[in-house]
N, C-alpha and C positions, 0 to 999 in steps of 0.2 A: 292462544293459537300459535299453535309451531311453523316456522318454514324449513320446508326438506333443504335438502343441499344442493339438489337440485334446480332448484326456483329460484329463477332470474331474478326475482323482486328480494331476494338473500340481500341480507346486509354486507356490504363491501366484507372482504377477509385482505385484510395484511399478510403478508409473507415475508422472510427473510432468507437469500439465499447467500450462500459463503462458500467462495473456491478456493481454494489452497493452492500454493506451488511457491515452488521453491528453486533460491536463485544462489548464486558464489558471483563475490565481488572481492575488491580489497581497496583500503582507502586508509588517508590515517586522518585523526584527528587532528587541525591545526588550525588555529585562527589567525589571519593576516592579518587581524586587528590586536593582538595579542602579542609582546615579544617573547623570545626563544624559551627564555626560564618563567615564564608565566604560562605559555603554553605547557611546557615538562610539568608545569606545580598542578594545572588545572586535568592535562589529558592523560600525564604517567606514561607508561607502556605502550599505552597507542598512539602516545604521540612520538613515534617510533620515525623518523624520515624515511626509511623504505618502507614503512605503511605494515598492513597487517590484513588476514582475509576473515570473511564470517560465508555459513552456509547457512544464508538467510530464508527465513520461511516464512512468507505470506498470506492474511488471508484478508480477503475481499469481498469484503459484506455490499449485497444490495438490497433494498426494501421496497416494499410497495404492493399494489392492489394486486391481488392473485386475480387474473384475466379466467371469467368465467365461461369461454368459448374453449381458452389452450390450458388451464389448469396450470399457468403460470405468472411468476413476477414477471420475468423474462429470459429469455431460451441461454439456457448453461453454453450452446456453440458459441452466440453471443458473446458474453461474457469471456469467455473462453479467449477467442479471439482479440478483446480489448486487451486484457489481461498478458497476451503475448504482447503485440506491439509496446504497449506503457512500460510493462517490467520487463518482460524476459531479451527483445531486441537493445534497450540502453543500456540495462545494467548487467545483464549473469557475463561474467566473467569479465568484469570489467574491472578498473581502477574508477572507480567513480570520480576524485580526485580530477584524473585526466581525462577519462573518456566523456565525462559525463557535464556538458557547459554546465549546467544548471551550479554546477560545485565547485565552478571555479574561484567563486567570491562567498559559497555558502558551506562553513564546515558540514560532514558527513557523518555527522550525528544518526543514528537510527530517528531521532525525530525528525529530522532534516528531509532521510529518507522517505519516513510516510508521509510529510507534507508534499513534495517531490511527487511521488504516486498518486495521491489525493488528487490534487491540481491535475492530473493528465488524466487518471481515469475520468472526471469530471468533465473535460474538451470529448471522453471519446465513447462515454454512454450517454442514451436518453437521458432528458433532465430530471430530476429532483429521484433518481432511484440510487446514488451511491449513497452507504448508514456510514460504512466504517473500514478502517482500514488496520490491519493489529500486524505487528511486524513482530518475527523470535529474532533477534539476534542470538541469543545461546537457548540453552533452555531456561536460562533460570532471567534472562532481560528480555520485557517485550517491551513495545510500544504501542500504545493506542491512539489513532488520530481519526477527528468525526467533523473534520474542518472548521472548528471552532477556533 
């Protein structure tokens, strides 16, 4: 016996949805645990003191029960909306370094950064719907963080 797609007695369907957008920051690499010539050996070039910028590009995975009344995980304004306050108000155009507390004692690693995003998307959707969070710093480095 088949269920149409229609029929509420359907077995749950998962969905995964992912926004994208993209932010410009600049920061440099540096550990204040770290001295001068251990930071130069470990960070090179980005551990530049007037810092350096990336035209970072995000994307923001959510997962969960496709709602069989709205045909959704949950509404893209939504998302949309968390996605401005967490990324685009702290960080685009920012020195993360300075602007940004969270970085005052935490280098600005791109892994730094998606843990950073993680943790606040986290506080500002429903519970248990953020999968993943994938950061490009160039095209050729991404990052992948699923708060593990």
């Amino acid at each position: 016996m088949s269920v149409s797609s229609g029929d509420h007695g359907a077995a749950e369907r998962i969905g995964y949805i992912t926004r994208v957008q993209s932010f410009s920051a600049c920061h440099r690499l540096h550990s204040i645990h770290l001295n001068e010539e251990e930071n130069k050996k470990v960070y090179g070039k980005c551990n530049n003191p007037n810092g350096h910028g990336h035209n970072y590009k995000v994307e923001v995975t959510v997962r969960g029960k496709i709602d069989h009344l709205t045909g959704m995980v949950m509404n893209l304004t939504d998302l949309k909306k968390c996605i401005e306050e967490v990324i685009m108000v702290p960080l685009d155009h920012k020195n993360l370094d300075r602007d940004v507390p969270y970085f005052a004692n935490v280098v600005s690693t791109t892994e730094n950064v998606a843990v950073y995003i993680w943790d606040n998307m986290m506080k500002a959707l429903p519970p248990n719907l953020l999968y993943e969070i994938k950061i490009y710093e160039t095209d050729k480095n991404v990052v992948i963080y699923r708060g593990e």
